[in-house]
N, CA and C of each residue as an Amber inpcrd file, in Angstrom:
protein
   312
 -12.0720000 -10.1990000  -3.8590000 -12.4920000 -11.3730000  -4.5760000
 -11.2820000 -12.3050000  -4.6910000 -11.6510000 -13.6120000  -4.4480000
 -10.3970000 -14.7460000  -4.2220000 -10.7380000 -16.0390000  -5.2610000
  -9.7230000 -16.2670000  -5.6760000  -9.7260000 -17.7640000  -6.7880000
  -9.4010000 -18.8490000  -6.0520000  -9.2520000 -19.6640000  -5.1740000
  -8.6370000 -20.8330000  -4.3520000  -8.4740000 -21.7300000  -5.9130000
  -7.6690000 -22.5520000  -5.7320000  -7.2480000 -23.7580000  -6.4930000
  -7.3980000 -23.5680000  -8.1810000  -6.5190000 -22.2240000  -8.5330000
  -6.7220000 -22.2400000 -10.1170000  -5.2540000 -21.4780000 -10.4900000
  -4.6380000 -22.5940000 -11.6860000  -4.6330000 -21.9060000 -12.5820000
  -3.8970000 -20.4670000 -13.0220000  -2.6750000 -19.8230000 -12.6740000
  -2.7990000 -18.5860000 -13.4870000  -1.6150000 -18.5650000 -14.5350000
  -2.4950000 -17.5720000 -15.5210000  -1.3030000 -17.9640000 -16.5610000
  -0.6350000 -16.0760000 -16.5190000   0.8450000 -16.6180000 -16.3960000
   1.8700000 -15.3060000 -16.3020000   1.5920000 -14.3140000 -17.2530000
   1.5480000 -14.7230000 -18.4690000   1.7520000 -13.6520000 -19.5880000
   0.5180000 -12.8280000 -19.7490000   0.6750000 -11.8390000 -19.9520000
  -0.9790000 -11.0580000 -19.9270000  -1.1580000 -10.8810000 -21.1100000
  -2.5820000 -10.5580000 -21.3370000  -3.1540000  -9.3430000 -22.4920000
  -3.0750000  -8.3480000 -22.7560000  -2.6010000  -8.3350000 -23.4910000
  -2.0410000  -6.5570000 -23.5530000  -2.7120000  -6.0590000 -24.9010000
  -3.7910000  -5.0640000 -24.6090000  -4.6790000  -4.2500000 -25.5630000
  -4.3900000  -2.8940000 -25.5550000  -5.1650000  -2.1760000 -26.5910000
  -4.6410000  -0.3820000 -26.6150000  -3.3750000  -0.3240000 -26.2890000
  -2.2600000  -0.8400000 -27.0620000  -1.3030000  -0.1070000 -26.2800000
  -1.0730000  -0.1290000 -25.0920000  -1.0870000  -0.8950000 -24.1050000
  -1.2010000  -1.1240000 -22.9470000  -2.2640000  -0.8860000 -21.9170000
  -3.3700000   0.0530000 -22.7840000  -3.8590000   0.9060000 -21.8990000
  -5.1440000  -0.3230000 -21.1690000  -5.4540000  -1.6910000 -21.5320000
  -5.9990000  -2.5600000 -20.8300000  -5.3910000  -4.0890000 -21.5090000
  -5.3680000  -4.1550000 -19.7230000  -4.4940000  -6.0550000 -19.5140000
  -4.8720000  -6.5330000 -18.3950000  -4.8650000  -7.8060000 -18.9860000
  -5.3340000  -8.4370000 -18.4710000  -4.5860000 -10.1760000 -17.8310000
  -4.7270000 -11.1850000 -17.2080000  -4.2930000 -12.4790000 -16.6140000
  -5.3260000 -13.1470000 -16.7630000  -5.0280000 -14.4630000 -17.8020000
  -6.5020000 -15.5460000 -17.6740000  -5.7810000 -16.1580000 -16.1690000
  -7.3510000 -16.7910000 -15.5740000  -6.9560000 -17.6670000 -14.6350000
  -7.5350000 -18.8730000 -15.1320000  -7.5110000 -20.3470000 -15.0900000
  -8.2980000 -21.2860000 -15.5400000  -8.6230000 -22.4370000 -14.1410000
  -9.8630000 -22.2860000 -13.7890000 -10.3810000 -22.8180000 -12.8030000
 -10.3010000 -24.7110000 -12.9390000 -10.2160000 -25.4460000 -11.8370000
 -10.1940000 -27.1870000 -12.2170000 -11.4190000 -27.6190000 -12.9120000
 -12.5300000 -26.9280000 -12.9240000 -13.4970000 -27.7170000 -14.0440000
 -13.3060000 -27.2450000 -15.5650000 -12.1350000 -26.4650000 -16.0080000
 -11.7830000 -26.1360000 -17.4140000 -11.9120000 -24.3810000 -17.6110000
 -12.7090000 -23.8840000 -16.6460000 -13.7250000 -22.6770000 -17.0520000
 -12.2920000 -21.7400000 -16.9410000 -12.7530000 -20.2620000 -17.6130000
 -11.4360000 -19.7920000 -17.6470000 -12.0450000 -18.2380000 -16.9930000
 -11.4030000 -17.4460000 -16.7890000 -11.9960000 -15.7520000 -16.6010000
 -10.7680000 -15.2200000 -16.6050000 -10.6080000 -13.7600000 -16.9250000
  -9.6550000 -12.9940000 -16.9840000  -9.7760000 -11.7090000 -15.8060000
  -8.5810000 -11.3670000 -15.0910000  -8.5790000 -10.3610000 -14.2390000
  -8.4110000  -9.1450000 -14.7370000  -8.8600000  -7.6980000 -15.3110000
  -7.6000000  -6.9860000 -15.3600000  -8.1500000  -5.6380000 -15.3160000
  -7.0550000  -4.9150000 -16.2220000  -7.5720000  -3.0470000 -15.6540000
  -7.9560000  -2.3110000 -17.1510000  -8.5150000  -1.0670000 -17.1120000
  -7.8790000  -0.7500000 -18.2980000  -7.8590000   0.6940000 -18.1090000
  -7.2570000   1.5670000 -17.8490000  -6.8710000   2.9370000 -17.8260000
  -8.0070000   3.6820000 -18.7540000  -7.8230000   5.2880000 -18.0180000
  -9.1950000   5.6340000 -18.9870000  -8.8030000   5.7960000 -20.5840000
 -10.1190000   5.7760000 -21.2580000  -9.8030000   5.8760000 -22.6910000
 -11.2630000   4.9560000 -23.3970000 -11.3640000   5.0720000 -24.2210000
 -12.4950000   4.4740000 -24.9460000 -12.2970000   3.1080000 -26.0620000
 -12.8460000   2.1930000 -25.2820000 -12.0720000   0.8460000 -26.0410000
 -13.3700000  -0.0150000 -26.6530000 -13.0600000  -0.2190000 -27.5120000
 -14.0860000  -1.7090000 -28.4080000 -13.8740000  -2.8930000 -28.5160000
 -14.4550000  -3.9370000 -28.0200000 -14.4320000  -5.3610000 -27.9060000
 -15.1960000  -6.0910000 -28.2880000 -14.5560000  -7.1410000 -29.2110000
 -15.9730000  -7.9680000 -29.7360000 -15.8500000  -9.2410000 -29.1800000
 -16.6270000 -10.0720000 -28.7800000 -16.6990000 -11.4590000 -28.0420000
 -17.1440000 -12.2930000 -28.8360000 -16.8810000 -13.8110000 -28.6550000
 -16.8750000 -14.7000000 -29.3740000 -17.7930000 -15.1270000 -28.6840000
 -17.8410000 -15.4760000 -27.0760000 -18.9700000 -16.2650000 -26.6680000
 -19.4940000 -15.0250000 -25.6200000 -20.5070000 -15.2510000 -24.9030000
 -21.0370000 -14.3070000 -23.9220000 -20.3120000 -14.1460000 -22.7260000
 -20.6620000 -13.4930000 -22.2950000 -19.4530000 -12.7240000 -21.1380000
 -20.2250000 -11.8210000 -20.2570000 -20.0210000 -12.3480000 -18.8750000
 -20.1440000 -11.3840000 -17.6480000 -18.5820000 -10.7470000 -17.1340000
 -19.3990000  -9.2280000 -16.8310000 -18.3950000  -8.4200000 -16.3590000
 -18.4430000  -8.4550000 -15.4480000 -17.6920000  -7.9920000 -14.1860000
 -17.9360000  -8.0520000 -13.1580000 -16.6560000  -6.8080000 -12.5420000
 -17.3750000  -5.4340000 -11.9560000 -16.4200000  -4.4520000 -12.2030000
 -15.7730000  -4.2850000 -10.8420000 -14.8950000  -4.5040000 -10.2090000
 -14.8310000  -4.7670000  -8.7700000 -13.6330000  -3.2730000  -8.3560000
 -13.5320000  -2.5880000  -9.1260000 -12.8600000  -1.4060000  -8.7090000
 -13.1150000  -0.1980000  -9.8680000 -13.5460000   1.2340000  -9.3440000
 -13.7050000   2.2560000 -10.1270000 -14.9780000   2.2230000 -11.0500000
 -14.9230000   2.5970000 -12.1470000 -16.4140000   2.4300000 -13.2460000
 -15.6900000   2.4980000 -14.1800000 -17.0190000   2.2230000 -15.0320000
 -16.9040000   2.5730000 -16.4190000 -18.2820000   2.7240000 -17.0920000
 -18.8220000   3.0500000 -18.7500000 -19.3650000   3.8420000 -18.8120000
 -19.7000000   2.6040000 -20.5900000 -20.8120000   1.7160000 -20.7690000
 -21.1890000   0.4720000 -21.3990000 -21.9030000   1.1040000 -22.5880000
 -21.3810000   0.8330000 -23.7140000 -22.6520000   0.3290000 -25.0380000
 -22.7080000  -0.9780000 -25.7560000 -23.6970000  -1.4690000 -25.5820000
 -23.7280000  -3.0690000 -26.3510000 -23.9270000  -2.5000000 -27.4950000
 -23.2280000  -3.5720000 -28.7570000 -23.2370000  -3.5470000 -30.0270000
 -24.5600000  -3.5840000 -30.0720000 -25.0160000  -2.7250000 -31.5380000
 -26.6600000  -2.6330000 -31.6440000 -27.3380000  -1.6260000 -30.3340000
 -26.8120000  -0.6860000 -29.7240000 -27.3290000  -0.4140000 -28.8810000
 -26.9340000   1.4130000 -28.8210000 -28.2720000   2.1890000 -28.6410000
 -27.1350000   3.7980000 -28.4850000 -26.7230000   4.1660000 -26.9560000
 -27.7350000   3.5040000 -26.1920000 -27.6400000   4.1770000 -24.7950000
 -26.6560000   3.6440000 -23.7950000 -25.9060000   4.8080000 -23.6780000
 -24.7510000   3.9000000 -22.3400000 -25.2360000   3.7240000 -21.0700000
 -24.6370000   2.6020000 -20.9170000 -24.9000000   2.3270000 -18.7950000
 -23.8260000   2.6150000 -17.8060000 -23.6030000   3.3430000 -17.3890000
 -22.4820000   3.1750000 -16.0190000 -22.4710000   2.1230000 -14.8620000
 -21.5280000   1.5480000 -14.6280000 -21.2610000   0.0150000 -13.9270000
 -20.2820000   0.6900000 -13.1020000 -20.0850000   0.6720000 -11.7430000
 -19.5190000   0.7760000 -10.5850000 -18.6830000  -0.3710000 -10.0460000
 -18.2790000  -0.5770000  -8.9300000 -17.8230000  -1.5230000  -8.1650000
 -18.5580000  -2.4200000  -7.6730000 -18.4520000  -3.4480000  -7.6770000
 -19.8640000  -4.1150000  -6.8570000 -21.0470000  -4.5580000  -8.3730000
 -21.3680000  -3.9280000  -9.1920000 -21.7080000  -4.4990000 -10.2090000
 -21.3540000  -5.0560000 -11.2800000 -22.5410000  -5.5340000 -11.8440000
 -22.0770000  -6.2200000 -13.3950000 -22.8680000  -6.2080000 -14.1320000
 -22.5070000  -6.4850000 -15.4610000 -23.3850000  -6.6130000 -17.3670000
 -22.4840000  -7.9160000 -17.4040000 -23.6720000  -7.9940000 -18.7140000
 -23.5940000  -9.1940000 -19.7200000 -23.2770000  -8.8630000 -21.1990000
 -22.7180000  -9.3790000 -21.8130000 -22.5730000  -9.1430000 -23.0090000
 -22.5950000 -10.7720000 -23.6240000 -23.8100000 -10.3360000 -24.8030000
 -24.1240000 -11.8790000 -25.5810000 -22.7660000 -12.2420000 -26.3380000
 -22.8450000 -13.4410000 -26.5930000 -21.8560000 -14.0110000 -27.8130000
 -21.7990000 -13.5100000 -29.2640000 -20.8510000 -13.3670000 -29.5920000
 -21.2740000 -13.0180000 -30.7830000 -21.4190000 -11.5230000 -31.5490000
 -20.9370000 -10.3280000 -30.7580000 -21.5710000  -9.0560000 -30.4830000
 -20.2590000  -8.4670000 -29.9970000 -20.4560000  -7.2570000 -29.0830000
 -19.2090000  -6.3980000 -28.9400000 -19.6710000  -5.1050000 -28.1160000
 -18.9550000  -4.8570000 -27.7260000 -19.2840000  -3.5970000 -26.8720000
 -17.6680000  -2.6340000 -26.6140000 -18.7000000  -1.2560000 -26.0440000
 -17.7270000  -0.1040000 -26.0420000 -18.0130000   0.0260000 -24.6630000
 -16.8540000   0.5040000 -24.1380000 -15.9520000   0.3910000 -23.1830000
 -15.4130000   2.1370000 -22.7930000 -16.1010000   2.6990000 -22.0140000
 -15.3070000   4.1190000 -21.3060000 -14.7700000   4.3030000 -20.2180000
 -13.9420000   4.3630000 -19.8320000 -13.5200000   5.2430000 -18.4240000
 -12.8370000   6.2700000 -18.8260000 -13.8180000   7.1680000 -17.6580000
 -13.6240000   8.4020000 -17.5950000 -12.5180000   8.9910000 -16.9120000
 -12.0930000   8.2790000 -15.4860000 -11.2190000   8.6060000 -14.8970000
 -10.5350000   7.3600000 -14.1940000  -9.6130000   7.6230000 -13.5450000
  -8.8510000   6.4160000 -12.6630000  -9.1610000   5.2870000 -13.6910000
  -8.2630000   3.9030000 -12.3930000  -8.6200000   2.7280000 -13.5700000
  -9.6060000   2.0170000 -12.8370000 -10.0860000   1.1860000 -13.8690000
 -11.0630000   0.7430000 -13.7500000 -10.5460000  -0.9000000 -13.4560000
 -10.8420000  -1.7080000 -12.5700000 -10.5130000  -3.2210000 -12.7420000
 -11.5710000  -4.3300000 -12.4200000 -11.5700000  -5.2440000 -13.6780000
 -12.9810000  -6.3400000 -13.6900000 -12.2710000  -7.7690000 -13.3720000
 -13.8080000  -8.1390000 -13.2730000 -13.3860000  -9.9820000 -14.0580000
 -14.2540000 -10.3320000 -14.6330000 -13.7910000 -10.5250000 -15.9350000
 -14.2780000 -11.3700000 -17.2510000 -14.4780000 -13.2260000 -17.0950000
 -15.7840000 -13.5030000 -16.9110000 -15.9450000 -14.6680000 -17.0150000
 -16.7030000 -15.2370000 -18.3590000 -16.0210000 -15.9570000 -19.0030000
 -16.4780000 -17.0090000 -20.2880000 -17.7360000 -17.2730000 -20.0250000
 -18.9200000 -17.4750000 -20.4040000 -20.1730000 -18.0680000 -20.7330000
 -20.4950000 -18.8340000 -21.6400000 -21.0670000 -20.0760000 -21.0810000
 -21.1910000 -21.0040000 -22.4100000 -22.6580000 -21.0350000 -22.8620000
């Protein structure tokens, strides 16, 4: 997956303890998405606006806030997560690496 003409900002995100980080990139019409990994371990995230994942290496293992049943997401797929809400986050093994795109 390739970005032509955007944007990257050096300093990363650094969550868990390192164990997921991330690089915003910010595209020329304003829009922003983040690249990154997060080693296995079980992480919680809450979002401000909605958000597609998009898992382009390894898996991981999904619960949306309000929700009991997990989904497993591979390479090549993706979820949504509404605004406003939050979700849990597993990998089981190896790392896992996405891209987070903003939704308005």
């Amino acid at each position: 997956m390739e970005f032509p003409n955007v944007t990257a900002i050096a300093k990363a995100n650094i969550y868990f303890e390192g164990r997921v980080v991330s690089h915003a990139i910010i595209f020329p019409d304003g829009s922003k998405r983040t690249l990154g990994l997060m080693y296995p371990g079980t992480y919680h995230f809450a979002t401000a606006v909605a958000e597609r994942m998009q898992i382009i290496e390894g898996q991981c293992a999904i619960v949306l806030e309000g929700e009991e049943m997990s989904h497993t997401f591979q390479a090549g797929e993706e979820f949504r997560v509404p605004g406003n809400s939050g979700f849990t986050v597993t990998v089981a093994d190896r790392i896992c690496q996405y891209v987070c795109s903003f939704l308005s």
